[in-house]
N, C-alpha and C positions, 0 to 999 in steps of 0.2 A: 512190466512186472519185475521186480527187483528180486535179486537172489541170492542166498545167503547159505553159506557151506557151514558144513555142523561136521567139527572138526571131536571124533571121542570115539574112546576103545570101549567107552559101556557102551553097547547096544541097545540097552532100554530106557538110558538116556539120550542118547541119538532119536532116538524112534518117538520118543517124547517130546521130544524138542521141535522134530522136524512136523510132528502132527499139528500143534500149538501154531506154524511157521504156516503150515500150509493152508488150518483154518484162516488166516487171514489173511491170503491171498499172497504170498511168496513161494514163490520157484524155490523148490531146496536141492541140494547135492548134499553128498553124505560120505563123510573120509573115516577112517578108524584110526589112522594115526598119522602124524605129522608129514611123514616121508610120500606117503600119498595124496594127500591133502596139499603138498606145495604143485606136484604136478598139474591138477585138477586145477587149480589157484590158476597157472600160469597158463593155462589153455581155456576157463573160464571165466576167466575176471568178473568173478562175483562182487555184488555192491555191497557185502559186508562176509568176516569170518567172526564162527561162534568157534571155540576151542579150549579145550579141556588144556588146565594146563599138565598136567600128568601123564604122560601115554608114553608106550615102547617106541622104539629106533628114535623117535623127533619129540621132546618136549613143547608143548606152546610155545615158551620163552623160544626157543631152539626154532621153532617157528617162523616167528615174527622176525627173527636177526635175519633168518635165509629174507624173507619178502623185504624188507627193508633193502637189503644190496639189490634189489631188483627196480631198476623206475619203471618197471609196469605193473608193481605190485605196492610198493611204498609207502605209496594213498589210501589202500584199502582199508578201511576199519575194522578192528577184531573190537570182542568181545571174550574174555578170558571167565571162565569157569575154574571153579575149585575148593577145595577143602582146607587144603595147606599150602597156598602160595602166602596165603594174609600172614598166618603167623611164619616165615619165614622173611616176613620183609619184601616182598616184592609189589605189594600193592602200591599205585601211583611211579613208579618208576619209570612210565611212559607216556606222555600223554596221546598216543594215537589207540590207547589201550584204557577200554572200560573194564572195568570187574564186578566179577558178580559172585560173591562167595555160596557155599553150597551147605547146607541145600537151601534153596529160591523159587518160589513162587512163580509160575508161567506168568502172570500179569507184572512181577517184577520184570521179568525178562523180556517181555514185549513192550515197560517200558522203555527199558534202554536201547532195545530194537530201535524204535520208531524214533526217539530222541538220537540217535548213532546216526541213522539216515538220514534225517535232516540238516546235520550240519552239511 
């Protein structure tokens, strides 16, 4: 079973997210904001993170540089959530990073899910 951390300070996003994860047979963990979320990362090596990019103490972006210095973390694939990273210019600046602007469609999200994983 493959398992995938839902990286967000909204809770009814989280809870949404992780329901959608679960109907289709994924393991989920659940962080509220970055600085928690890298710890769980590095004691769970999840096969993919979902992450808001927006949240208190750790930004996503802020995120992804911590797992990047890390080679047990590096490989991991995210998935970035958002409202305002696109119109700031940060979409495509990474290629280990999908995007998915907000708001999106649970079948949008599961398919980059399932497209993420298979590479």
């Amino acid at each position: 079973m493959k398992k995938i951390i839902i990286v967000d300070d909204d809770a009814d996003m989280r809870t949404g997210i992780s329901s959608i994860l679960k109907m289709n047979g994924f393991a989920v963990i659940e962080a509220d904001n970055g600085m928690d979320a890298l710890d769980m990362i590095s004691a769970q090596k999840p096969d993919l993170i979902i992450s808001d990019v927006t949240m208190p103490n750790m930004n996503g972006f802020m995120l992804r540089e911590a797992l990047k210095s890390d080679p047990e973390t590096v490989n991991i694939p995210m998935i970035m959530i958002s409202g305002y990273a696109k119109d700031a210019g940060a979409w495509g600046t990474d290629s280990g990073i999908d995007y998915l602007s907000k708001p999106f469609s649970f079948d949008e999200l599961m398919a980059v899910v399932v497209q993420r994983l298979k590479k």
